[in-house]
C-alpha positions in Angstrom: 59.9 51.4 -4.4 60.3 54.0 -1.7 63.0 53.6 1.0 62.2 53.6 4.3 64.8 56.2 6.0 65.2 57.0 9.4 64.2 60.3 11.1 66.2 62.6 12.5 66.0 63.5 16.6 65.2 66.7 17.8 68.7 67.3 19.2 70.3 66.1 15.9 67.9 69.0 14.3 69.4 71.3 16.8 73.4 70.2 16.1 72.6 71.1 12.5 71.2 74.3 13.2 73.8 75.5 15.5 77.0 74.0 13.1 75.4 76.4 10.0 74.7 79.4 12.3 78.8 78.6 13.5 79.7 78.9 9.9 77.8 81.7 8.8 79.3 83.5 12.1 83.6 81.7 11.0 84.0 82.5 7.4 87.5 80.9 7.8 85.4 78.0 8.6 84.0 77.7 5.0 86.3 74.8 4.0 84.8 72.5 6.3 81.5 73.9 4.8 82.7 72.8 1.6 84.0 69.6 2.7 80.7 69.1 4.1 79.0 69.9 0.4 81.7 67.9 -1.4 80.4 64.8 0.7 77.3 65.4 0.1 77.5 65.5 -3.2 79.4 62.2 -3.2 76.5 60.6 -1.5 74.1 62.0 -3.8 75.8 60.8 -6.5 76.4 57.9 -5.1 73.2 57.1 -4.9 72.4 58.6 -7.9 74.6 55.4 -9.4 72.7 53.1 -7.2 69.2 54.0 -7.3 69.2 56.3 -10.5 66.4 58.8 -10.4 64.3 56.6 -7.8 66.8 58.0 -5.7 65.9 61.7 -6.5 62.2 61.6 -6.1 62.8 59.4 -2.6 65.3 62.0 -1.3 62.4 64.6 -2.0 60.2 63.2 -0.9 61.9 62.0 2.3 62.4 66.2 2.8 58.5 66.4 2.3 57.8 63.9 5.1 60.4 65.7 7.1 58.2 69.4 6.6 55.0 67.3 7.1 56.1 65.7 10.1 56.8 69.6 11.7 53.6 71.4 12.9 53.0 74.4 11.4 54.0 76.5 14.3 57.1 74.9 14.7 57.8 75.6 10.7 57.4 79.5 11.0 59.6 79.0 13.8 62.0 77.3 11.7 61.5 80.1 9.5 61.9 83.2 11.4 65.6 81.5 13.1 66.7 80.9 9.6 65.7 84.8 8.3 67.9 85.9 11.3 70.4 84.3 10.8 70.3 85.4 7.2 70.4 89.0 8.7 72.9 88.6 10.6 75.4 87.0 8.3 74.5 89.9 5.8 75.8 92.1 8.8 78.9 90.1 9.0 79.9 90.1 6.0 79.5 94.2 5.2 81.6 94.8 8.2 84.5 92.7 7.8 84.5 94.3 3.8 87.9 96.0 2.6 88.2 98.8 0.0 90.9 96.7 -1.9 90.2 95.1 -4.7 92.1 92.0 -4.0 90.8 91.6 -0.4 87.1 92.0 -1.9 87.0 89.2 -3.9 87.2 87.1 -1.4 84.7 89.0 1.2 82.4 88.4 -2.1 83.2 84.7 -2.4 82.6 84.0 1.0 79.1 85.6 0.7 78.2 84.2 -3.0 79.1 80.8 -1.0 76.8 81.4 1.8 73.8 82.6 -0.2 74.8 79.6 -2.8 74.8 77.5 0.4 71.7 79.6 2.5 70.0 78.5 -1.4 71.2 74.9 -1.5 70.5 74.1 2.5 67.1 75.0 1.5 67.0 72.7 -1.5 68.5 69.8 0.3 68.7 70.5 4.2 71.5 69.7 6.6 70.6 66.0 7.8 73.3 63.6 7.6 71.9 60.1 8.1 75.1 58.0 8.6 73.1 55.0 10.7 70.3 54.3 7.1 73.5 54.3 5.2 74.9 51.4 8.0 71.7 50.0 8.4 71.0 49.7 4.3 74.6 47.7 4.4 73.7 45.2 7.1 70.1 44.4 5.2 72.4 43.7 1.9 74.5 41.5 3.6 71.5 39.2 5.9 69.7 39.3 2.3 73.1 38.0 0.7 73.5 35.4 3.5 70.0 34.1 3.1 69.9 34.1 -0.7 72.8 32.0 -0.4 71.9 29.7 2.6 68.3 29.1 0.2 70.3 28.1 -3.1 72.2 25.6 -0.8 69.1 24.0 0.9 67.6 23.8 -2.3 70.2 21.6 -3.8 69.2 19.4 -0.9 65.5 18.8 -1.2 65.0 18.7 -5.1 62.4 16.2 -5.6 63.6 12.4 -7.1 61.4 11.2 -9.5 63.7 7.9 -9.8 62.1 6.3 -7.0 58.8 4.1 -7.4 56.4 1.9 -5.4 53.6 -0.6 -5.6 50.2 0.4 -4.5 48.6 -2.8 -5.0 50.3 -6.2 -5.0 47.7 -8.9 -5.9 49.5 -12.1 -6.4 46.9 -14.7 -8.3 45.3 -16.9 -6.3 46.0 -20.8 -5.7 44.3 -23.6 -6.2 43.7 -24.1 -2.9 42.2 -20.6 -1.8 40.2 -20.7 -5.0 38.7 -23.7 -3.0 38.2 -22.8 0.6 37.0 -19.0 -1.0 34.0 -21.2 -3.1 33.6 -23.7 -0.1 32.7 -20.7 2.5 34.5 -19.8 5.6 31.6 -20.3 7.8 32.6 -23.2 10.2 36.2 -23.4 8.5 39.6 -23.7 10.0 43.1 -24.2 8.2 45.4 -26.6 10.1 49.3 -26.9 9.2 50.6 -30.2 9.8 54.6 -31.1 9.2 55.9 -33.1 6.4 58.9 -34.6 5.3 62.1 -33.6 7.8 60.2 -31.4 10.0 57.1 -34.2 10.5 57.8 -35.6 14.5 56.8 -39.0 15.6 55.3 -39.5 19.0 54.3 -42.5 20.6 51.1 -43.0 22.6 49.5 -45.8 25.0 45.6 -46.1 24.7 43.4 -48.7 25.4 41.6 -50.3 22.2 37.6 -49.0 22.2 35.2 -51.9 22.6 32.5 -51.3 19.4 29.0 -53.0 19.3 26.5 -53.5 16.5 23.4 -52.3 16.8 20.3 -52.3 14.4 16.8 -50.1 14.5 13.8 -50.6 12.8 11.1 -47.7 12.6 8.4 -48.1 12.9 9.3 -51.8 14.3 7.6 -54.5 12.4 7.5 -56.5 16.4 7.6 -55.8 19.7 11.1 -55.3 19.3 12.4 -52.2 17.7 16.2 -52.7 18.1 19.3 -55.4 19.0 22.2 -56.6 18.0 24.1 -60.0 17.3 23.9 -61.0 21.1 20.8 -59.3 22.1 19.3 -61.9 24.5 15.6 -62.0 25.5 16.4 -59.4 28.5 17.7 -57.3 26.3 14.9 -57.1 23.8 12.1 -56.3 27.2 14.5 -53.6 28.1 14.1 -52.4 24.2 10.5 -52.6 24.5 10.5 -50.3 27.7 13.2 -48.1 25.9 10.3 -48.0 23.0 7.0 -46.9 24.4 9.0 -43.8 26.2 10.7 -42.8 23.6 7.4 -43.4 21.3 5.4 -40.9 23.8 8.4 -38.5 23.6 8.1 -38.2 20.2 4.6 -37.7 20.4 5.2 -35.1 22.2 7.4 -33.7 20.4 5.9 -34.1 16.7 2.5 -32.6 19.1 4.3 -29.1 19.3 6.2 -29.3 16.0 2.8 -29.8 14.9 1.1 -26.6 16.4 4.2 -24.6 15.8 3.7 -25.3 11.7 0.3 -25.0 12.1 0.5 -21.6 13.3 3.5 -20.6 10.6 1.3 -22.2 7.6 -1.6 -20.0 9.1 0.5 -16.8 9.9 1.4 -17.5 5.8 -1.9 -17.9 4.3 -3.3 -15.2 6.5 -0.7 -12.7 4.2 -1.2 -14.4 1.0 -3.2 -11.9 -1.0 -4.3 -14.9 -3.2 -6.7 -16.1 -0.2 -8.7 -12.8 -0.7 -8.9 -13.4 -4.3 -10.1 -17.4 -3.1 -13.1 -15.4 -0.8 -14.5 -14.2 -3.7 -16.0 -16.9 -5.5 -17.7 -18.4 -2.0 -19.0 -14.6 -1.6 -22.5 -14.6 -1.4 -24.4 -11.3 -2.9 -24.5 -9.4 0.7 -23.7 -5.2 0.2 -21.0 -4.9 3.3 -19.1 -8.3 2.2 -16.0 -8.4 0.1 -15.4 -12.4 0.8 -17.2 -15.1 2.9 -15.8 -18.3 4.5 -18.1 -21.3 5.5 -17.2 -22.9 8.6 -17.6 -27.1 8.3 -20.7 -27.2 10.7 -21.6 -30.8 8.8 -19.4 -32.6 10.9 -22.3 -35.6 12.4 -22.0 -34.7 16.3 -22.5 -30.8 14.8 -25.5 -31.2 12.7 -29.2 -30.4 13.7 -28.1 -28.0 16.2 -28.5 -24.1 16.7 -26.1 -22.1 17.6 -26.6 -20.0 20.1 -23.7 -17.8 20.9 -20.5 -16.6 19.1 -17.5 -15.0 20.7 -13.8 -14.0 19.0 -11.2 -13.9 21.1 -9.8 -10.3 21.1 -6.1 -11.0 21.3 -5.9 -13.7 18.7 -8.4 -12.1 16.2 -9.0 -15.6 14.2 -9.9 -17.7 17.4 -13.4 -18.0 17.3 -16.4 -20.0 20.1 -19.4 -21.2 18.8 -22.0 -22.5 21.4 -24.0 -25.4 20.0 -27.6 -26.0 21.9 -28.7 -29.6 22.9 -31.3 -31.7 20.1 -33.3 -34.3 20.5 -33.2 -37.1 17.9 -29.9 -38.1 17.6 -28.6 -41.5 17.3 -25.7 -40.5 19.6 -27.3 -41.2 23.4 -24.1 -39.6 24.7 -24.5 -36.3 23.1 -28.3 -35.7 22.9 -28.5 -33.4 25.7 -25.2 -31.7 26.2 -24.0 -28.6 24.9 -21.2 -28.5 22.5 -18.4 -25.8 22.6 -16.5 -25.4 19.6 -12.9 -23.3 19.0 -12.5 -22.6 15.3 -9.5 -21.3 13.6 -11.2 -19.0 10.7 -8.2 -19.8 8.5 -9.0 -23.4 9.1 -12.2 -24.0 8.5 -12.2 -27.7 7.5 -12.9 -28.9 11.1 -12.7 -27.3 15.0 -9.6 -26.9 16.8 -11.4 -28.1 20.5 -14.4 -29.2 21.0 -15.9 -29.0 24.5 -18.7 -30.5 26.1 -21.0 -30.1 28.9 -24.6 -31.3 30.6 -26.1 -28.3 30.7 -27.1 -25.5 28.4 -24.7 -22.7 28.2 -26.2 -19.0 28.9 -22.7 -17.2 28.4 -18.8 -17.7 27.4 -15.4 -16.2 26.7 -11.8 -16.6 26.6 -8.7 -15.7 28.9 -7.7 -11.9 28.6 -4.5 -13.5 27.0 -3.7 -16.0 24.5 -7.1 -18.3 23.8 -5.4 -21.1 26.4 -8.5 -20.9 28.8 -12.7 -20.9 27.8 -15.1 -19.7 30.3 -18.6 -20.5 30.6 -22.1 -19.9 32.8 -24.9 -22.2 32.9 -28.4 -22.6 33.2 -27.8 -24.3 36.4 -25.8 -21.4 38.4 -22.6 -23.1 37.7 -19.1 -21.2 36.2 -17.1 -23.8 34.3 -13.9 -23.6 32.5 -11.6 -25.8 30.2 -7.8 -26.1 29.5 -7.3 -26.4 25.9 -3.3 -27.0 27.0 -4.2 -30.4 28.5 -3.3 -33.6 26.6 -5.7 -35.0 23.9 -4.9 -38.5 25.5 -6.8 -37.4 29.2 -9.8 -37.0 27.3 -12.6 -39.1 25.6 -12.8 -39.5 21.8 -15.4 -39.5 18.9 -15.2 -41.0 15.5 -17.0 -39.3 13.2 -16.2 -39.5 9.1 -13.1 -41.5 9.4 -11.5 -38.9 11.8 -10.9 -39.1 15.7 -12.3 -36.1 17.6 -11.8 -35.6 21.2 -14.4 -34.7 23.8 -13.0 -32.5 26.5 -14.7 -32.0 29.7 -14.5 -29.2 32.2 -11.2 -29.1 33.7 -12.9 -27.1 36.9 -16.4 -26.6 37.7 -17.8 -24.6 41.0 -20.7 -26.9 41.1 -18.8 -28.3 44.3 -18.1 -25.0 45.8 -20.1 -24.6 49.1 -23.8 -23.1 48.6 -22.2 -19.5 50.6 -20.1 -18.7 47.7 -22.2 -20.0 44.8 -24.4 -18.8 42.5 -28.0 -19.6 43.0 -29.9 -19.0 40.0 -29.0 -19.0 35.9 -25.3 -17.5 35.2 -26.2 -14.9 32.5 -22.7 -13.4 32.5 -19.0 -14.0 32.7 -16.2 -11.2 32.0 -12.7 -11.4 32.4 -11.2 -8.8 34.7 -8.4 -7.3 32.5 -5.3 -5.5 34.2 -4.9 -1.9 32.7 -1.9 -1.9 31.7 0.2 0.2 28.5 -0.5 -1.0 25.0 3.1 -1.1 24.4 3.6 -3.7 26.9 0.5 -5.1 26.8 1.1 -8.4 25.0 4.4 -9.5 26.8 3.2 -8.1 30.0 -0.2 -11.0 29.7 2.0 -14.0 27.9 3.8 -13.5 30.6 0.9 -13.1 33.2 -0.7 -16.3 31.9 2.1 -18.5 31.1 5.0 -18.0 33.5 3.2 -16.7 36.6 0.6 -19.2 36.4 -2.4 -17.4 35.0 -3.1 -14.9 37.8 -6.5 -12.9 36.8 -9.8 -12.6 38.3 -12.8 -13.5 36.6 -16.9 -11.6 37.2 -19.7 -13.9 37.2 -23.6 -12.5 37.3 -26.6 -14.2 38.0 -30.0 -13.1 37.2 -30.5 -12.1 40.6 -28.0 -9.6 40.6 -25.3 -11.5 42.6 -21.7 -10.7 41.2 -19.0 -13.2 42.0 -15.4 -12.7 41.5 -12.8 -16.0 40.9 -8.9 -15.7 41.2 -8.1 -18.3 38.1 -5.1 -19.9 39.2 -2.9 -22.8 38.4 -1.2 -25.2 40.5 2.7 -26.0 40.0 1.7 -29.9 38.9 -0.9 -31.9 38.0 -2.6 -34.6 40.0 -4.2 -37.7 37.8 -5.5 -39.3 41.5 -7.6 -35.9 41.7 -7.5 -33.6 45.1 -9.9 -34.3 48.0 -9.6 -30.6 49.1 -10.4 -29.4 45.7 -13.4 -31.2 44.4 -14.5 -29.1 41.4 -10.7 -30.2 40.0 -11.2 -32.6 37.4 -7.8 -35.4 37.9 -5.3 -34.5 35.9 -6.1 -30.7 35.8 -3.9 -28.0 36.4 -5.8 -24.8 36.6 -8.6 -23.8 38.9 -11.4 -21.0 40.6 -10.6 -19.6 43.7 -13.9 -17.6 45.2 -12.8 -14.4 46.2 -15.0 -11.6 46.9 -19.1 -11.0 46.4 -21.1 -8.0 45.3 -24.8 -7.2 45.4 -25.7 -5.3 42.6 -29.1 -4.7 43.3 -31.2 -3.5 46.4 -33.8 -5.7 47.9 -36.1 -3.1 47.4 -35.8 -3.1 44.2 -35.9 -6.3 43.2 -39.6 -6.6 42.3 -39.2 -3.8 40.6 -41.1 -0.2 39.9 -44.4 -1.7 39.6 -44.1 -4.1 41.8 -45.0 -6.9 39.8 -42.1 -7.9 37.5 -38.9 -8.9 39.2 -35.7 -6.5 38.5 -33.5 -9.2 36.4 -29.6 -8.6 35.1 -29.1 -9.8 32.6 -25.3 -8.1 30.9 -22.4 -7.7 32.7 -19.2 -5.5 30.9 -16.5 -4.3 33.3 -15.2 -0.4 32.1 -12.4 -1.1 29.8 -10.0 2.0 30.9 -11.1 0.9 34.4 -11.9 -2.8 35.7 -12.9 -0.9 39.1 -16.6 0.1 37.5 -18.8 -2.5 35.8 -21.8 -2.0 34.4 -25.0 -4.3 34.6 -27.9 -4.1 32.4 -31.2 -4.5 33.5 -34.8 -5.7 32.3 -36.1 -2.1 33.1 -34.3 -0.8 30.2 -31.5 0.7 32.4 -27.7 0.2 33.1 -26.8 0.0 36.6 -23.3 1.5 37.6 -21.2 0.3 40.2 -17.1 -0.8 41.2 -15.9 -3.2 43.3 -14.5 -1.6 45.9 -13.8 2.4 46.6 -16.7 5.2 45.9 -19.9 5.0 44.4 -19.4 6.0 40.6 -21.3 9.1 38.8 -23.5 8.5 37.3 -25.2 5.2 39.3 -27.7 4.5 36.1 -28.0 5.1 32.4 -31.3 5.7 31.6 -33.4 5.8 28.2 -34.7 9.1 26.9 -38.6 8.8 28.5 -37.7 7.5 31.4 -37.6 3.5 32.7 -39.9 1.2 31.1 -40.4 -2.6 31.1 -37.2 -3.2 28.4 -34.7 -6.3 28.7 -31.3 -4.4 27.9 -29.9 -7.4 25.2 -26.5 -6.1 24.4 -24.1 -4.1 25.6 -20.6 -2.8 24.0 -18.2 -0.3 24.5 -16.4 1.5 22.1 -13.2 -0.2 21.0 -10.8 2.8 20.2 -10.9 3.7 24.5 -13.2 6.4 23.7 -15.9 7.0 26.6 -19.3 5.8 24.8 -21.1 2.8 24.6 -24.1 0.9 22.8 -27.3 -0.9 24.4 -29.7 -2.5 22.8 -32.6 -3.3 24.3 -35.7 -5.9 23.4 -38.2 -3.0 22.3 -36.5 -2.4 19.4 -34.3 0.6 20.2 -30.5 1.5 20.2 -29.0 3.6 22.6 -25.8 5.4 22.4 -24.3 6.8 25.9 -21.5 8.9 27.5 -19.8 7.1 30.5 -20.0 10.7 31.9 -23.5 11.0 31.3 -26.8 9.8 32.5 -29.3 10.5 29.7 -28.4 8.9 26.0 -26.3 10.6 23.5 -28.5 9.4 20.8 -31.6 6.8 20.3 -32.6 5.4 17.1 -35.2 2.5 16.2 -34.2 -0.4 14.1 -37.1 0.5 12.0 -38.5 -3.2 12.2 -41.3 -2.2 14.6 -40.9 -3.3 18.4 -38.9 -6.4 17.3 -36.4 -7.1 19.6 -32.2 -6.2 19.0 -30.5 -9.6 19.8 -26.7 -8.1 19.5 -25.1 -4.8 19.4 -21.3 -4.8 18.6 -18.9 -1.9 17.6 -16.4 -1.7 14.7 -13.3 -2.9 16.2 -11.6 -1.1 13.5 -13.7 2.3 13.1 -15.2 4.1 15.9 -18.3 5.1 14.4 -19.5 2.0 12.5 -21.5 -0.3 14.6 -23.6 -3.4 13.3 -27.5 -4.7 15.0 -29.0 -7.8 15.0 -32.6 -8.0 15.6 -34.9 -11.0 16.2 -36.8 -10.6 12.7 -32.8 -12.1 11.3 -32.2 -7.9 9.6 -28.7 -6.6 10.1 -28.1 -2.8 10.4 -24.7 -1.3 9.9 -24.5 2.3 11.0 -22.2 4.7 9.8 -22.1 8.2 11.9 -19.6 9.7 9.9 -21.9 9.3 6.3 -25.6 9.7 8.6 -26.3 9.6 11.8 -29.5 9.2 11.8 -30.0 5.6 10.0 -28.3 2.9 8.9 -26.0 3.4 5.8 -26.9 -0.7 5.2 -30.0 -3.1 5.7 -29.7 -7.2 5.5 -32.6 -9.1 5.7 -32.1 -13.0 6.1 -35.0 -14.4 5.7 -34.7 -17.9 3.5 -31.7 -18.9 6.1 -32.5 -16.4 9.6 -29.5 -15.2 11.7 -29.0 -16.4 15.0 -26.0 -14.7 16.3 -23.0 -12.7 15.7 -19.9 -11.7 16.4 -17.5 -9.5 15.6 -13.3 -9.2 14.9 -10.2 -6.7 13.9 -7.6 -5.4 15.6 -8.6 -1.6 16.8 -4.5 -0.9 16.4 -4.1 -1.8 13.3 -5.4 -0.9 9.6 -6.1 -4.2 9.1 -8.5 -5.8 6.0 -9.5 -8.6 7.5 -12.2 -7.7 9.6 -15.7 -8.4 9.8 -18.2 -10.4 11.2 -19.6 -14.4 11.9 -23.0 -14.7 11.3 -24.8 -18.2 12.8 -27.7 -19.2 10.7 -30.8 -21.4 12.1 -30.0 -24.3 10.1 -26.5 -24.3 11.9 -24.3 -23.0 9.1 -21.6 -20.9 10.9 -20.3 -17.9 7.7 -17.3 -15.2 8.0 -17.8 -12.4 6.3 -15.2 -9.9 5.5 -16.3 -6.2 5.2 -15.8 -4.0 2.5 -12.9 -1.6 3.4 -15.4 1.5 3.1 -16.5 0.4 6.5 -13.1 -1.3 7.9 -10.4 1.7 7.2 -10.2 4.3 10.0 -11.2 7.7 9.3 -10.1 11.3 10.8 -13.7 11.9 11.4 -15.0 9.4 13.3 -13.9 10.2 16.6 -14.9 13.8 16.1 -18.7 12.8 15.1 -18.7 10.9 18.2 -17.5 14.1 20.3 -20.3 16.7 18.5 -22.8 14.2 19.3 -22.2 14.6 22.8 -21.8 18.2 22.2 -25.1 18.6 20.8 -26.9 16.8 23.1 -25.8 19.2 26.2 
């Protein structure tokens, strides 16, 4: 271990220096130069005893650091003094010399002690560090001090093992908790009560309660339902009274609970994967059907008639219209020559939900953008009717048929009462909702609201064949009226919701009404409203054309969508646009061809044939679940199914129906959702109404199908 020893100052270096040259210069003063040695050589061995030969090598080596710490300059200096004075003490010494020998020995001790000393002052130097040697003592004795100051504290925090302690205490359990922890400690509360010495006694004044027996009987086997001992006869008319309202109240009531299990059993079936499995053995042997349902269209009021039209509702996917046409024939006088309207539940298919009735024959229909609470209709007659499938069963007229009650429901409004100014004049051959754009994340709430709390405030678009475009405000008044309104005389009594004209629109110029060769008359006959924008609709013509136009602003680009050769004598038959928001859309037309267009484009994307000749397409509708499958009806009862991502040039499937022909179809699926139940409703001629499921090949969404639809349009620039 090497001790750390102070240095010595410049001016102490210079005391030394000066103290040897002052005895070299005074031999009398060797004594104290011997002293000086003598205590030197106690300290030396002194710490010779201490440090033993650690001491040695750290007093050399203290010397060393000494030399090191001098520049060499400063050494030669050093050097050169101590030569002189060497010299000089040589000089000394021959001249105070005496011939005698006695006096000699001395003059040669003196100088044997200064070269002995001359030798040892350059062996061990002339540095006397008195303040280490102090400084080493007052480190021994803080190091003592603390050494003992430690033992003393340590006496004081030794560790004691002979304490303990419980980390867990769990006592058994009593009875009693065992009890109340089995019981539950939902809707639970301990009381303490006092017993024995510390139970207080308090008295209390209260009058007695009077108590009455009563008895009930349901469902009452009289007129009287309940009583008591003393009931008189008054008593037992009030019971009656109390009877028949609480009997309508709980017709009410058992009314919703009804619809509200209804909808629960259906929501439950509709996610039973054994009801797929069910499909399969009614499956007929079609290529694009994985299951089939049969609608119960043998109902007596139902059979012998065509259907004519089929619409799904496109919020609630399973709500389904079927449009039955007058016959002739029947043995019910009341029904011969009205037009029945039936709302199906496809997961129900024992029997209709509603059935609606009216006079005339029915050109067109649909449903509130909503919930399916409101059914729209245009007539053959020029009139827009609508019904209220909230209103109560009991307001309406009933039918018997197979040991079940069915109720007749006529138009809650009708604008045959409007004045002639705001009416239509000719055949009704469209109605369309106007739907507000709003985000599909608020969509649903944003319209149950819409239609239920603020009273159903939308417009509705009706076209005649003369090109006259109406728009309604459907509203609903706070309360219904079951004396009728003599302001309002299209309100059926008891109604609640009703048509308010708004605004008109010619679509078509007068000089173009008899059209380009003068001879046929220019007819619309489709009306669709832009689905990203209810400011454009679109109007299809019997010149093969779509006419463009919006309801209020600028003119749109481009104002018509024409077929590849030009205008020719062509009813357009269906119209669709793309369900996924893309901007295309399909017409068919009554020659036989198919037409796919951009919005942003006047001349067709694409134009294929049906390959059944000039037959006439009676319905095109889109996938609602894939972009670039669409299906085709045509009047010789062959379905096409088209898919542009496998060819795009034909159809990927061919139907004939020829032992039972196909009437009508419709389409449903949710676009949003990757949903397997989706497919089509197919109305045979002898009245049969079939859903048919497709096979997931041509339900599933794939990457590609909006692309194809995009390098279509690229193609065709």
């Amino acid at each position: 271990m090497k001790k750390n020893i102070k240095k010595p100052t410049l001016n102490e270096k210079r005391c030394v220096q000066t103290f040897d040259r002052y005895c070299m210069l005074n031999p009398k003063a060797v004594w104290f130069q011997d002293y000086e040695e003598d205590f030197e050589e106690m300290e030396e061995e002194e710490e010779d005893e201490e440090k033993g030969e650690e001491g040695e090598v750290r007093d050399v080596e203290g010397e060393e650091d000494r030399r090191r710490e001098l520049s060499p300059r400063r050494r030669k200096e050093i050097e050169a003094i101590q030569r002189a004075m060497q010299r000089e003490n040589e000089l000394v010494s021959s001249a105070h010399s005496r011939p005698s020998t006695s006096k000699a020995e001395p003059t040669q001790k003196v100088v044997a002690d200064s070269e002995s000393h001359t030798k040892k002052g350059r062996t061990h130097g002339r540095v006397i560090d008195f303040t280490a040697a102090r400084q080493r003592e007052v480190s021994q004795q803080t190091a003592d001090k603390q050494k003992k100051r430690s033992a003393e504290l340590l006496r004081l925090i030794d560790l004691d093992y002979s304490v303990t302690m419980c980390l867990l205490d769990l006592p058994p359990v009593s009875e009693y908790d065992m009890y109340i922890k089995s019981f539950g400690m939902a809707n639970t509360k301990q009381a303490y009560v006092q017993c024995n010495e510390d139970n207080t006694d308090r008295d209390t004044q209260t009058e007695e309660t009077d108590t009455v027996d009563k008895w009930t009987q349901h469902p009452p086997e009289s007129n009287t339902a309940c009583g008591g001992p003393k009931a008189s006869q008054d008593t037992s008319d009030e019971s009656v009274v109390r009877m028949n309202i609480d009997s309508k109240r709980l017709t009410t009531f058992l009314r919703s609970a009804a619809q509200v299990m209804a909808v629960l059993l259906e929501e439950n079936r509709a996610e039973n994967r054994n009801s797929v499995k069910q499909l399969h053995s009614q499956t007929d042997s079609l290529s694009f059907s994985e299951g089939c349902l049969h609608l119960n269209t043998k109902l007596p009021f139902l059979q012998g008639r065509q259907v004519t039209l089929l619409h799904f509702s496109q919020v609630q996917t399973h709500t389904l219209l079927s449009v039955h046409a007058p016959r002739s024939g029947s043995s019910e006088e009341q029904l011969e020559s009205k037009t029945l309207i039936c709302v199906w539940n496809v997961w129900e298919p024992s029997a209709p939900q509603r059935i609606l009735i009216y006079e005339a024959e029915v050109r067109c229909c649909c449903f509130s953008p909503g919930k399916a609470t409101l059914v729209f209709a245009g007539t053959a007659v020029g009139s827009v009717v609508l019904w209220d499938l909230r209103e109560h069963s009991g307001a309406h007229s009933s039918l018997s048929a197979d040991g079940e009650e069915f109720t007749l429901r006529y138009p809650t409004f009708s604008t045959d009462a409007v004045l002639a100014g705001a009416g239509h004049f000719s055949s009704v051959v469209s109605v369309e909702p106007v739907v507000v754009n709003v985000e599909s994340g608020i969509r649903g709430s944003f319209l149950e609201d819409q239609e239920e709390s603020l009273g159903l405030l939308f417009q509705l678009g009706s076209l005649d064949e003369n090109g006259l475009l109406n728009l309604w405000v459907v509203t609903e008044l706070p309360k219904a009226d079951d004396s009728g309104s003599q302001t309002d005389l299209g309100l059926r009594p008891g109604g609640k919701v009703k048509l308010l004209h708004s605004s008109s629109i010619q679509t078509s110029d007068r000089s173009t009404r008899h059209g380009v060769t003068g001879v046929t008359p220019l007819l619309s006959l489709l009306l669709k409203f832009l689905p990203s924008d209810s400011n454009h609709y679109f109007i299809g013509t019997n010149m093969g054309v779509v006419r463009r136009g919006t309801r209020h602003g600028l003119r749109a680009v481009p104002k018509l969508y024409r077929p590849e050769d030009g205008e020719r004598p062509a009813d357009i038959t269906a119209l669709d646009f793309c369900p996924s928001g893309e901007p295309f859309f399909l017409v068919g037309c009554s020659d036989g061809t198919v037409r796919l267009h951009s919005v942003l484009r006047e001349e067709p994307v694409s134009e294929w044939s049906t390959g059944s000749g000039d037959v006439p397409v009676l319905s095109v509708l889109w996938s609602r679940t894939r972009p670039s499958v669409f299906c085709v009806l045509d009047a010789a009862s062959v379905l096409h199914i088209w898919d542009l991502a496998e060819k795009d040039m034909c159809p990927v499937i061919t139907e004939s129906f020829q032992t039972d022909r196909v009437n009508a179809m419709a389409v449903f699926g949710e676009a949003t959702r990757q949903n397997r139940y989706s497919g089509m409703a197919l109305a045979k001629q002898s009245g049969r109404l079939e859903i048919h499921f497709l096979k997931p090949p041509l339900t599933v969404p794939q990457p590609s199908d909006s692309e194809k639809l995009h390098l279509l349009a690229q193609d065709n620039i």
